[in-house]
N, C-alpha and C positions, 0 to 999 in steps of 0.2 A: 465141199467147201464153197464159201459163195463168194466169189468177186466183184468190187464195184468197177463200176464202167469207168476208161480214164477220162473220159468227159462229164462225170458228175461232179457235181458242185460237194465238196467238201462238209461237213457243220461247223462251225464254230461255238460249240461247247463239248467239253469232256465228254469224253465216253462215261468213265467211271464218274457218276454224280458227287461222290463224297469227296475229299480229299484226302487220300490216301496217308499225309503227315499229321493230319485230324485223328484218323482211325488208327491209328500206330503212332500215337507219341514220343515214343522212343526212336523213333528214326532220326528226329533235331540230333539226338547226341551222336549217331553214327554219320548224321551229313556233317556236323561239327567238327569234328575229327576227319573226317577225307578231306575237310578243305584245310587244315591245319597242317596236315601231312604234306597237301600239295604244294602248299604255299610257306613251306619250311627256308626259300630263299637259296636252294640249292641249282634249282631248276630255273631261268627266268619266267618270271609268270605269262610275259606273251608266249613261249614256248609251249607251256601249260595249255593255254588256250587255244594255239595252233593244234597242238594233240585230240584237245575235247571236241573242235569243228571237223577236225577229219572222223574222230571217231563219228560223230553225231552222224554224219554224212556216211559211214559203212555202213549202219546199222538201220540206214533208210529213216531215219527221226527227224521231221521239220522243226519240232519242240527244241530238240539238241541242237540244229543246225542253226536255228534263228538265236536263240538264246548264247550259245558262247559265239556268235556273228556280230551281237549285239555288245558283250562281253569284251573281244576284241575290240570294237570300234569306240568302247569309252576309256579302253585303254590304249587308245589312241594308234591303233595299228592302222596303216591304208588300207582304201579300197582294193587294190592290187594284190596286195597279199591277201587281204582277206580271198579274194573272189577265186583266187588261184590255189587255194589249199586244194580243191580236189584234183587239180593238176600238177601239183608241187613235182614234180619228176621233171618235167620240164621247162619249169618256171625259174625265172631268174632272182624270183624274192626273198630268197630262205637262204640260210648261212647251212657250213654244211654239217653242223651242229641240229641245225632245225631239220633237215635232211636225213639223218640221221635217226630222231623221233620222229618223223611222220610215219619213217619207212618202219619202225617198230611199230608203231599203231596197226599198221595195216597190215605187218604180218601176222601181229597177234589178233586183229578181230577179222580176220579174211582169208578161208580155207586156203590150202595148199595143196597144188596136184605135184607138188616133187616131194613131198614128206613132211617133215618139219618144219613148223612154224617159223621159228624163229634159228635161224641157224647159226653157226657157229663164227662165218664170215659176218655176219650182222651184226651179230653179239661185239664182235672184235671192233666194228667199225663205231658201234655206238658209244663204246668203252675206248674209244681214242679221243671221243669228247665230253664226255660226262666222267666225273671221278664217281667212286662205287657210290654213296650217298644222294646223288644227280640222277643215277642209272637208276635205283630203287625209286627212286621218287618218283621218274616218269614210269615206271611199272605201276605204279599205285594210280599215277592220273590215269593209265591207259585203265585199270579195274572202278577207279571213280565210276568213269562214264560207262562200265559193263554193269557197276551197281544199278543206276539209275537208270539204261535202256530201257532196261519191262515197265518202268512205271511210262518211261515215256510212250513205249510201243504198247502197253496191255491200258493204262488208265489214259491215253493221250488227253495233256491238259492240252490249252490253248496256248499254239504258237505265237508269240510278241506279246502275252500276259509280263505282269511280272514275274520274276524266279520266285519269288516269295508268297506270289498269289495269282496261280495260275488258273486257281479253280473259282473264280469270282468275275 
């Protein structure tokens, strides 16, 4: 397998030339429906967004990273919390609500050398602040962003496009 140097210059355009939502039309109605899901009101939507930038950030995606960064910051979230979501264990930004989902994000997309993902003490903790409908919901944001990772990591549009038109 061939590695690029960490000192090369990046491109800034797609890998994949087509757009993927061009070539699969059908996809509008399944992204239609996961943001409908996510944004059922159960969940707060900066919540939401703190979940998608950690994930975007596990799964090594600057497309994910930049895009709910940018997402967060017209929903008006600080610089501070933003910049500290890959630190939130530490950080003093996050309720412990938000605490709570990040720490489910990262066990569900980040192996585990004690067994189980997502354990039972976790589970307990997360379910002391989300009622069952809250808790499903950020399960679904956490598979949002596992839906859309391959297209981010296998077609990589361009980072700071818009969400709508990344491949132009």
């Amino acid at each position: 397998m061939e590695t690029r140097s960490i000192t090369a210059e990046i491109p800034m355009v797609p890998r994949m030339s087509e757009d993927p939502a061009e070539l699969v039309p059908e996809l509008a109605e399944v992204s239609a429906a996961l943001f409908k899901v996510t944004g059922n009101g159960s969940v707060p939507r900066s919540t939401i967004g703190l979940v998608h930038l950690r994930a975007g950030q596990i799964v090594g995606s600057t497309y994910l990273t930049v895009l709910h960064t940018g997402f967060l910051r017209k929903g008006g979230q600080s610089e501070e919390r933003i910049t500290s979501v890959a630190s939130w264990q530490d950080s003093p930004y996050f309720t412990a609500a938000e605490r709570a989902a990040l720490a489910l994000v990262e066990a569900v997309l980040q192996p585990s050398a004690r067994g189980e993902r997502v354990s039972d003490e976790l589970y307990a903790r997360a379910a002391e602040h989300y009622e069952p409908k809250a808790l499903a919901t950020l399960m679904f944001a956490i598979g949002q962003v596992g839906f859309f990772s391959p297209v981010a990591l296998i077609a990589k549009p361009v980072p700071g496009r818009s969400f709508s038109d990344p491949w132009k």
